[in-house]
C-alpha positions, 0 to 999 in steps of 0.5 A: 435128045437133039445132039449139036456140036461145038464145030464142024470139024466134031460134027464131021468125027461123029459122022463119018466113021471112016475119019473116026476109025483113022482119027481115033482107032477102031474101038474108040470109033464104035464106041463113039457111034455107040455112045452117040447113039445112045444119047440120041435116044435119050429123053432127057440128060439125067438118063445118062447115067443109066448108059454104059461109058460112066456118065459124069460130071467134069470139074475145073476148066471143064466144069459145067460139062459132062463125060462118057468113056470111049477107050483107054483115056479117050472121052467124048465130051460134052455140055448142055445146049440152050437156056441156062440150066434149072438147079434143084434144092439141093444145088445141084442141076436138073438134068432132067430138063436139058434135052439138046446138048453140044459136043465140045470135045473128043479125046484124052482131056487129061493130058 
């Protein structure tokens, strides 16, 4: 999957481990190559939900995105890129044809 980001700054904090390990701890900056890593890998959206981070839905101000844990209350947030997004019958969105996303956010959303 094509991975864009909302800034430099996020697009920088995803690149250099270095800013990342300073920025947000050690394990919240493995966890985020790990998390990158895995999405990079991904045919498509809707296998997110098979990695580890509990892919899921946000809701209110951040709906339309999606999050995956990092550590403690930090997520790496996201949203897809491109066209808008097919919905199912049942309502719901077809993750299945999102294969680029943006990273929109990093850190603790719930504060």
């Amino acid at each position: 999957m094509d991975i864009l980001f909302r800034s430099r700054k996020l697009r920088e904090l995803c690149h250099d481990d270095t800013l990342a390990t300073r920025t947000f701890g050690p394990e919240s900056a493995r966890k985020l190559r790990t998390r990158l890593d895995d999405l990079a890998r991904l045919a498509n959206l809707s296998l997110a939900r098979r990695l580890p981070g509990r892919f899921h839905p946000l809701t209110k101000d951040r709906a339309g995105q999606y999050a995956l844990d990092l550590h403690g209350a930090l997520r790496l947030a996201f949203e897809p890129a491109g066209d808008s997004i097919p919905t199912l019958p049942d309502g719901s969105r077809d993750l299945a044809s999102v294969t680029a996303i943006r990273i929109v956010y990093i850190g603790n959303y719930h504060d």
